[in-house]
N, C-alpha and C positions, 0 to 999 in steps of 0.2 A: 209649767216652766219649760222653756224652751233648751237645749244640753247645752247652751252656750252664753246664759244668761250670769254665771259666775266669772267674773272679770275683775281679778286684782287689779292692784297699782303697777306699771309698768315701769322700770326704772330708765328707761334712756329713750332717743330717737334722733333716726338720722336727719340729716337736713330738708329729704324730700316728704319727712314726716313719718315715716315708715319704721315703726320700731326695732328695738336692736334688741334682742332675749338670746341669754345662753340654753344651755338645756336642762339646766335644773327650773330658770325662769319661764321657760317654754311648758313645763312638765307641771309648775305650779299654776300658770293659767290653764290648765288644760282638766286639773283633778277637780275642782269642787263642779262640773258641770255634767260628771260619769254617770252618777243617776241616772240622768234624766237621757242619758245617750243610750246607755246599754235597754231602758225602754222603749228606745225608737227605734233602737235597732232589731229587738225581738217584732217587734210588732210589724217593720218590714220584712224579718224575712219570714212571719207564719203569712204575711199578705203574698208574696213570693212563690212559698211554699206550702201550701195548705194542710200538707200531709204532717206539717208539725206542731198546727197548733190544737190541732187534737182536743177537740169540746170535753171536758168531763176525765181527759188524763192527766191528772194533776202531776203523776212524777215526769210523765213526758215535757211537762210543760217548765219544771225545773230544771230538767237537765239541761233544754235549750239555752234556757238565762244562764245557767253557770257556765256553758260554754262561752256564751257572749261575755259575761262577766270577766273573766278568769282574759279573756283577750282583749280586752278593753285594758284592763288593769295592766297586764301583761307592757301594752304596746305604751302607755305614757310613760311604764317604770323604764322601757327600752330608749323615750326620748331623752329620758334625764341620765340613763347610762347604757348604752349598748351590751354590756357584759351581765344586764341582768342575771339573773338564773331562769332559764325556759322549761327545766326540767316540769315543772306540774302542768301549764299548760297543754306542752308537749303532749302530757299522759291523759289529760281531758282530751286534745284531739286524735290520740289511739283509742280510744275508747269508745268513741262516738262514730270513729270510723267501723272499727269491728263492730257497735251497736245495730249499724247498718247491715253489714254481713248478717249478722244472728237473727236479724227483720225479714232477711231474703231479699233483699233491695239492692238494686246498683248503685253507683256513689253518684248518679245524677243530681238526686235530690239535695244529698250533703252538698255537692260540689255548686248547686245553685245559689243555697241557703250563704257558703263563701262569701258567694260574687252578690248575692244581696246585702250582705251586712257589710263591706267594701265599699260599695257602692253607697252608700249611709253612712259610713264612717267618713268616707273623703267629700261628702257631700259638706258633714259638719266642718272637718275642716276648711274648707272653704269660706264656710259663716263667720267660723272664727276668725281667721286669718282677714275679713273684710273688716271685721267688727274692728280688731285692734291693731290693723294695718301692719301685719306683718310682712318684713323683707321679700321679695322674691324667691332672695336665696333659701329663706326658713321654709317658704310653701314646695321648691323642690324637694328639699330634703325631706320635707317629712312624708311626699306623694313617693319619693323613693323606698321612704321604709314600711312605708304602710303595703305597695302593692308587691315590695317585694315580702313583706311579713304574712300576707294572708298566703302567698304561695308558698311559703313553709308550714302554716298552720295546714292545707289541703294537702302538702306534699307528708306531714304524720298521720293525717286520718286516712288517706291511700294506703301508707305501709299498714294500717294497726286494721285498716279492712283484709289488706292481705293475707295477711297472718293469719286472722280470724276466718275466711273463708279457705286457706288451706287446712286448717283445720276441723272445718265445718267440712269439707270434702272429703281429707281422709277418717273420719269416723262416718259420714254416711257412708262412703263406697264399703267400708267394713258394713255396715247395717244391712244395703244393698246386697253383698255378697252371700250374707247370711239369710236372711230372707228367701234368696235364689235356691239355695241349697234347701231350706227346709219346704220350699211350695215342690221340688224335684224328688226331694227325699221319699222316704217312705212315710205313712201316715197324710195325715190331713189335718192341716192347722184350724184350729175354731176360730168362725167369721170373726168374733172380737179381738183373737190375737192377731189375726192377717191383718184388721184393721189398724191396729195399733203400731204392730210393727212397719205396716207398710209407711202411715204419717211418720214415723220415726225414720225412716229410706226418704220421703220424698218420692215414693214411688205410689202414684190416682192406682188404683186398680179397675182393669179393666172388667168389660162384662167376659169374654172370651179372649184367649191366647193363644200363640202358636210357638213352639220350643222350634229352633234354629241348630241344627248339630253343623259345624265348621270343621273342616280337614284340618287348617294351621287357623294360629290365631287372627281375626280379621282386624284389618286395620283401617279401622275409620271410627269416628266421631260419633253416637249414641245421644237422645233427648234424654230424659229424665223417665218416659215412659216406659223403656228398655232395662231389661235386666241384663248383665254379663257378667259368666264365670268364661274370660277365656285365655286361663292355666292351659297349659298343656298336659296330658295329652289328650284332650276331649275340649276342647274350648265348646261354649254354647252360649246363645242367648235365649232369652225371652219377650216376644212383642206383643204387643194388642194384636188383634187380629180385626182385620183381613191382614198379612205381611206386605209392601210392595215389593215388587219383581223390580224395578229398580235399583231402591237402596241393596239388594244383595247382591244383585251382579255387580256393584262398583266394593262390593266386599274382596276384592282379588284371592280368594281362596274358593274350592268345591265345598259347596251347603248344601245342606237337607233340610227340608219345613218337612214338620211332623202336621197334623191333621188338627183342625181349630180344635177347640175343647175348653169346658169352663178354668178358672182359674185352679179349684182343686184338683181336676185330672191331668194338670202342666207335668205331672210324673209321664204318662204315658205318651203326651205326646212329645215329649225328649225321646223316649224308647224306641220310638217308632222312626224318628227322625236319624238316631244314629243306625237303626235297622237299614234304613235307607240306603245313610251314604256308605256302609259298609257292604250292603252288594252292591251298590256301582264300583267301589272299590274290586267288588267280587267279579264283575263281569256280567253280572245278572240284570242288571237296570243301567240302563243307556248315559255313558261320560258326559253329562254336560254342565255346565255352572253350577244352575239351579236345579235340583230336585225335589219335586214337590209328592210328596210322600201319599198326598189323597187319590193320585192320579193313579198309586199300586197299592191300593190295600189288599187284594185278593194275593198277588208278590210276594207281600208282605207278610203276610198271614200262611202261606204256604211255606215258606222258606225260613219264618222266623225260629222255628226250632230243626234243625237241621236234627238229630238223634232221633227224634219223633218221627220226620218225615221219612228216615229210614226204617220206622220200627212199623211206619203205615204202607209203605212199600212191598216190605219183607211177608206183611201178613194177606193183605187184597192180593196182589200181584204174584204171589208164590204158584200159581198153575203156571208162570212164564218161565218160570227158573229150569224148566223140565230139556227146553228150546236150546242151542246153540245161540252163543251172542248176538251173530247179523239175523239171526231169525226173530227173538225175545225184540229185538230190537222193531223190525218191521213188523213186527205180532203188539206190540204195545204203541206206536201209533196207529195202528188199524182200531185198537180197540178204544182208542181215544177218540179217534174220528167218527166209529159208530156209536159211541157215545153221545157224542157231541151236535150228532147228524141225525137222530132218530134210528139209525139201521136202516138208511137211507144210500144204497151199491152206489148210487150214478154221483151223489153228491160225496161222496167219501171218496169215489173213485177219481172227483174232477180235483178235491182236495189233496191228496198224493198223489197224483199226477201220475194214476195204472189204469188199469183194464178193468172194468166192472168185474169182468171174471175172475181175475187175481182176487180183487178184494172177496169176491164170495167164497172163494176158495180159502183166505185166509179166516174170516169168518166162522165157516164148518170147527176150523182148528180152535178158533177160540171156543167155539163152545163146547169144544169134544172137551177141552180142557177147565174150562172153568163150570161149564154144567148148569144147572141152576139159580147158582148165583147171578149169571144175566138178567135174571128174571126181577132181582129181588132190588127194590127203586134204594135201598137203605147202600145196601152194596155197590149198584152203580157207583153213588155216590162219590162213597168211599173209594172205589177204583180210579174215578175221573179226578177229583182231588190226588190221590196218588199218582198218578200219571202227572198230572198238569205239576205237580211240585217235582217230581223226576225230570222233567222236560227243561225246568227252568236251572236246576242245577248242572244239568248234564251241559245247557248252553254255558253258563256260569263258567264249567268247566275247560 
């Protein structure tokens, strides 16, 4: 049966034959044919819309009809009195819009499905309106309430998405936040929880990461793939890794990339990261936007405990402390250099910028002083590390 096949007695008509209906009589030729409308109306916009007519989901496929329903009924009870009550409608179309939020979907889909059951609705009346030759004036009027009524029905399901996806935002970004904290924390989360909590964030887990330490907090716009705590006073992120070198330079604050690492060593490389931009802070690692923290690990590793690097000083270097300062001084790059060089005069010489003979001369001193210990590969070691971390504090300084 076609939605327009129920057709009372019409009580009047004008002289060019064109009937005269108030709006209760407009509203009664209009009700017994709603059946069969609100089925063509489903039925174009799952054609429309494919994503809603969902094979095998039987509640999905209910809600759809009771939204048609509910505004089908809604809009003839509005031809017979405009002061209806819209309040239930209304809450069918908040709900359908937030349903879309809660789906992770834009309101494309909803907003299409509108403009197809509109399009089907003013379709029928049109049938109708030929069938029993209604006034001009009737078919305005009702083309005005009709397309101004579906843009109050899209204009509730926009708000009730809204709603719903503000609230779907601020409880991930809390999920998010929390998450961040525990992959940084101490410990290591079991694959099953990272899992779980991550779907709960919204946040794919990658295969490797790179932790981002920020001076102030950065300001720009993050995908879904990014982690951010950036509170002050440590603001940081977390990316997939590789990072690109451009999204952080358009960061307008000084960063630090700590060094890739799986997802459970994201601890360390935050540590390392903020290791970073605290000595370029320090003067020790070169001012520039970006610092990429893998370019100084050996820096890094020398200088990350500063009490240590004195207690390593104090104990290798102790035959220097016997010297005067400018001497200790010129005494512990000579022995860096022959370290460094094999105990090579011409290339230690061309390195400080002396006289082969100087250097051999200073030489003699060091080994009157330290003795033996030259000899021993465990010690070098130890000396050239000790040096090489003196070297970079004293510039630091």
């Amino acid at each position: 049966m076609s939605p327009e096949s129920a057709r009372p007695r019409v009580p009047a008509h004008r002289d060019d034959g064109e009937e005269i209906l108030g709006r209760s009589e407009l509203a009664a030729l209009m009700r017994p044919a709603l059946p069969a409308l609100v089925d063509w109306i489903v039925q174009e916009v799952w054609r429309v819309v494919p994503v809603y007519a969902r094979p095998g989901d039987g509640s999905y496929g209910r809600v759809t009809r009771h939204g048609v329903e509910c505004a089908v009924a809604l809009f003839v009870d509005l031809v017979e009195d405009p002061r209806a009550p819209r309040d239930r409608l209304y809450a069918t179309c908040h709900r359908l819009g937030a349903g879309e939020a809660r789906e992770g979907r834009m309101l494309d889909d909803l907003q299409a499905a509108y403009r197809a059951g509109t399009r089907a609705g003013w379709r029928w009346i049109m049938r109708l309106g030929r069938r029993h030759r209604l006034s001009s004036a009737a078919m305005a009027r009702l083309a005005e309430m009709l397309f101004g009524y579906a843009d109050e029905l899209a204009r509730m399901s926009a708000q009730g998405y809204r709603e719903a996806r503000a609230e779907i935002d601020g409880t991930r970004a809390g999920l998010r936040r929390r998450l961040l904290r525990l992959l940084v924390g101490p410990g290591t989360l079991p694959e099953p929880v990272l899992a779980e909590l991550a779907a709960a964030a919204g946040w794919p887990v990658p295969g490797s990461v790179v932790a981002i330490a920020a001076e102030t907090a950065a300001g720009t716009s993050w995908g879904p793939e990014v982690l951010t705590d950036l509170e002050p006073p440590q603001p940081y992120l977390l990316l997939p890794a590789p990072a690109a070198a451009g999204a952080l330079t358009r960061l307008g604050t000084r960063v630090a990339v700590g060094p890739a690492t799986d997802v459970a060593s994201a601890a360390d490389s935050l540590r390392w990261a903020r290791t970073a931009l605290r000595l370029v802070a320090d003067g020790a690692l070169p001012d520039v936007p970006v610092t990429w923290s893998a370019e100084y690990l050996t820096t890094l590793w020398l200088l990350s405990d500063a009490p240590l690097a004195d207690q390593l000083a104090d104990r290798e270097l102790a035959p220097l402390a016997q010297f005067p300062d400018r001497t200790r001084r010129r005494l512990g790059e000579t022995l860096l250099s022959w370290l460094q060089n094999g105990g090579n005069s011409e290339k230690i010489a061309v390195e400080l910028s002396v006289h082969p003979q100087t250097v051999r001369y200073r030489v003699r001193q060091l080994k009157q002083a330290f003795g033996e210990r030259l000899e021993d590969a465990d010690a070098r070691f130890a000396m050239q590390a000790a040096l090489r971390a003196s070297g970079l504090r004293s510039r630091r300084a």
